[in-house]
C-alpha positions, 0 to 999 in steps of 0.5 A: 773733105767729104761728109764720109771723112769729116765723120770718119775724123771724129769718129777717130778723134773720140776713139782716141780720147776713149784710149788715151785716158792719161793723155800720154800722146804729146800735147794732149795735156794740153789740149785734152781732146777738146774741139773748139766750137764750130765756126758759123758760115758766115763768120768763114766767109768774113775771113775770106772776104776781109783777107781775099782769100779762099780757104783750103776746102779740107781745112774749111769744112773742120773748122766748119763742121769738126771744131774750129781748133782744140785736139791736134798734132803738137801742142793742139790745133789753133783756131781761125784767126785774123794774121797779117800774114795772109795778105802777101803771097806765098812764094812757093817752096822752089822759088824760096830754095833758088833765091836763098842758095842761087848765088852760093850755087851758081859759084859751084857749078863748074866744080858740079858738072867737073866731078859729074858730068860723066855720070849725068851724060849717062841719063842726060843729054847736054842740051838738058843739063845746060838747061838746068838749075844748078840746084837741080843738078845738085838734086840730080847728083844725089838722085843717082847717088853720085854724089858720094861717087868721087871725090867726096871729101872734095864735095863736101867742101862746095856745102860744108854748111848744109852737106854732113857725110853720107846725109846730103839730103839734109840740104834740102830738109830745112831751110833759114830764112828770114821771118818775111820770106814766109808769109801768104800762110795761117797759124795751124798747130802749136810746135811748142818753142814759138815754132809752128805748123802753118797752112798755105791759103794764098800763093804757091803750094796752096793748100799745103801744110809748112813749118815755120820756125820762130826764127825763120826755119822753114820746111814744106811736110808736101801734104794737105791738111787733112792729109796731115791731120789724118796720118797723126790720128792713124799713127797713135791709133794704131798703137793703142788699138793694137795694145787694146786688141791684145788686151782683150785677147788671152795672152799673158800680161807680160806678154803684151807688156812686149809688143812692137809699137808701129812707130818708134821714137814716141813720148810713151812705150806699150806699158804706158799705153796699158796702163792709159787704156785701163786706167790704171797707174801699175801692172799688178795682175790684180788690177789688170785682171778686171779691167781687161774683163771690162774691155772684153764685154765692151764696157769702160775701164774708167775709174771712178773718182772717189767722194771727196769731202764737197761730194759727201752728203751734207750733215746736220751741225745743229745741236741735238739733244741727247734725248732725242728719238733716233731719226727714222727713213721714210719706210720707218715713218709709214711703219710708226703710222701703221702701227 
């Protein structure tokens, strides 16, 4: 990660803060948009050297020059922290797949090439079909979309535990497995439920981002951790920037109330995220009004707090007496002079 992308992640970072004034995205209640305090060099190169190993680059330069933990997918990003699960390898996602399902497979790979060899021939020769793992076959049959072919009440019955109707990919979204099976990783955001997203530092797919359930679930997301953290700022994003563009436009209220989010299946629909952009807490043409003349001329829409009694000026609880003259300002005071 570049000087250009750690500026372009806290650019982001703060125009979502800005947006998102209710915290509406999952988590950021949590969280509040907070980075923590930057890792010191040398505090990194301890890490590194009491675990012998070398961090991410992408992933060492945020909690290097963005924040070490805070604001994040989920529940929010965990900060660097010593894990005994760093010091063992990571196996790799395709060595962990062979050794969970090796045996179960290797029972069902006559029954595989009976009910599909034809169609394998048809992209395959047999020298190469005879070199394959059976679960790369497995794969290869799904791939061509044969495996729905013939026979597919029979196939089911090779999977019954991994293979739903008309969803075999399932098979391979998630694996089971022991808590030991994965390790050579560091903690990197809060799933929630004892799940967590973790980072690979040492063993195969180095660098990637994983998850690892609480009991052992496991699946590779095959992406970096900028890569991770980037597409979730840019997805939340790109929903408020939308509302807030067609905020600061002339249509109607009950129009934009409409609009199609980017992306389905979010904790917030677009009515949430006016009413966050605005700070407001209902649509009364009333109240929206002026703060979409805010957001024309660039200013915030933030509503300031009203004085609660430990913000009032302090009174005077000494007794007076009746016969007092009336306290006079400054100005006062200089007129009684002048006069």
């Amino acid at each position: 990660m570049n000087a250009y992308q750690i500026k372009e992640l806290k650019d982001k970072i703060e125009r979502l803060r800005s947006l998102d004034q209710h915290c509406l995205i999952f988590g950021a209640a949590n969280h509040t948009y907070d980075l923590q305090e930057c890792l010191r060099e040398e505090d990194i190169k301890t890490f590194e050297n009491t675990h012998k190993v070398q961090l991410p680059i992408d992933y060492r330069n945020f909690v290097r020059y963005v924040g070490n933990g805070g604001v994040g997918p989920y529940q929010g990003m965990f900060g660097l922290v010593h894990s005994s699960h760093i010091q063992q390898p990571f196996k790799g996602e395709w060595t962990l797949i062979q050794q969970k399902y090796t045996q179960d497979l290797a029972i069902d790979r006559t029954q595989l090439l009976q009910f599909h060899m034809e169609s394998l021939l048809q992209h395959l020769n047999a020298e190469e079909i005879a070199d394959m793992h059976t679960l790369a076959l497995f794969r290869k049959c799904m791939k061509l979309d044969i495996a729905l072919g013939k026979e597919e009440g029979e196939y089911y019955n090779f999977y019954p535990d991994y293979c739903e109707e008309h969803e075999l990919e399932d098979y391979f979204k998630e694996l089971e497995l022991d808590n030991e099976s994965i390790t050579g990783y560091i903690p990197l955001f809060n799933y929630g439920n004892g799940h967590l997203l973790a980072l690979v530092v040492n063993g195969q797919d180095y660098g990637q981002v994983i998850f690892k359930g609480k009991q052992g679930e496991f699946r590779n997301h095959r992406v970096t951790f900028y890569e991770f953290y980037k597409n979730w700022l840019d997805t939340h994003l790109a929903n408020f920037e939308h509302l807030d563009l067609l905020l600061k436009t002339s249509l109607p209220l009950s129009s934009i109330v409409q609009a199609q989010l980017y992306q389905r299946q979010l904790n917030y629909s677009p009515q949430d995220i006016i009413e966050s952009i605005l700070d407001i807490n209902d649509l009364e043409e009333a109240t929206v009004q002026p703060k979409r003349e805010l957001l024309k001329q660039g200013l915030s829409t933030k509503t300031k707090a009203e004085p609660g009694p430990q913000d009032e000026e302090p009174k005077d609880h000494l007794p007076t007496d009746d016969n007092d003259p009336p306290k006079q300002g400054f100005w006062g005071q200089v007129k009684n002079w002048l006069d």
